[in-house]
N, C-alpha and C positions, 0 to 999 in steps of 0.2 A: 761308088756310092755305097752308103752303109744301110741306106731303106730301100725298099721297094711295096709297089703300089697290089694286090691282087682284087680280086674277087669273090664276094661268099652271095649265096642268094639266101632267100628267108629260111634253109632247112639246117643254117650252118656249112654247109659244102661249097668247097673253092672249084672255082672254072680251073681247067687245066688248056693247055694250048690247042687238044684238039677239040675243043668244044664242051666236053665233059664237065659233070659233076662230082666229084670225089671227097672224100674225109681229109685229107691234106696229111695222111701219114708220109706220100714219097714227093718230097717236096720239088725233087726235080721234073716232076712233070707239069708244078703251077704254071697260069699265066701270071707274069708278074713284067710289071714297066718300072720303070726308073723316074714316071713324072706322071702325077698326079691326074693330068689335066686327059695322058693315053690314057690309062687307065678308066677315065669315066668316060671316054668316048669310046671305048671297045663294049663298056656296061650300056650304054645307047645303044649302040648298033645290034647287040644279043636282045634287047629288050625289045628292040622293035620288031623282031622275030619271033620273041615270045612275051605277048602280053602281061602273063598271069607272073612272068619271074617278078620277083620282088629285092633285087639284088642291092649290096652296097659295096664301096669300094674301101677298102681295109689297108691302112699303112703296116707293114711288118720289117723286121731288121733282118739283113740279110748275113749266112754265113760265111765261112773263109772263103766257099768255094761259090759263090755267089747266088745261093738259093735261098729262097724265104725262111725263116724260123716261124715254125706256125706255134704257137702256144696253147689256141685252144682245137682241137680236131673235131670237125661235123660228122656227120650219123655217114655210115658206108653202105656207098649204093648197091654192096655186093650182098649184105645184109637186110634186105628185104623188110624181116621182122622190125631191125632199128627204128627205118622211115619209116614203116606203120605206124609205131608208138610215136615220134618225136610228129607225124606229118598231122596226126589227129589231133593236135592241140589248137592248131592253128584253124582245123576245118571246123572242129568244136563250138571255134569263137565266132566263126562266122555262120554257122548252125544256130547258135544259140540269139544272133541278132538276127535271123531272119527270122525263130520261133518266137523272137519277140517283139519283131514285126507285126509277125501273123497273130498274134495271142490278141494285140492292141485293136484288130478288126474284128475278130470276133468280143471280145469285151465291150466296144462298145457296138454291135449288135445285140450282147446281151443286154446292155442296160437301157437299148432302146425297146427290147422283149419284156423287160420287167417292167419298165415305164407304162407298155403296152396293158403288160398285165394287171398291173394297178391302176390303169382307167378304163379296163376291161371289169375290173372287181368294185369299182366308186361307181 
């Protein structure tokens, strides 16, 4: 076969066959199948071990020597600094929807305070 199936979870980084997460520079360590169908049942079985992954299953072409061709490479877990910057985007977004969760109770307690206050003041 001329494709094969891998793994990237939400940081960019491809599974590798012993479980890892890496940048996908040394392709012969990917996990990669030959059929669709392995591939999202290996992304189940890791997932239901780890809730919080957020993983998709990625078609790529493989070369002469039967390894993936990665195109775009994820952040390197050896680089620490990387995942700090690429992994705070994402906590950002979910920071920023629970601040504006939170913002929506307190506003409207504010405006049942000002309500307050204006039949405190009539």
């Amino acid at each position: 076969m001329t494709e094969a199936y891998v793994i990237r979870n939400q940081l960019g980084q491809y599974l590798t066959r012993k479980g890892e997460w890496v940048s996908g520079r040394d392709t012969s360590m990917l996990f990669h199948q030959p059929w669709f169908d392995q591939a999202l049942n290996h992304l189940i079985e890791i997932n239901s071990k780890d809730i919080e992954l957020r993983g998709k299953v990625v078609e790529l072409a493989l070369d002469d020597k039967g390894r993936p061709i990665v195109l775009e490479l994820g952040p390197d877990p050896q680089q620490p600094e990387l995942l700090a910057e690429s992994g705070s985007a994402p906590a950002n977004a979910v920071g920023h929807e629970a601040e504006a969760g939170a913002g929506h109770a307190p506003a409207s307690s504010a405006d049942t305070s000002v309500g307050s206050a204006e039949d405190a003041a009539a």
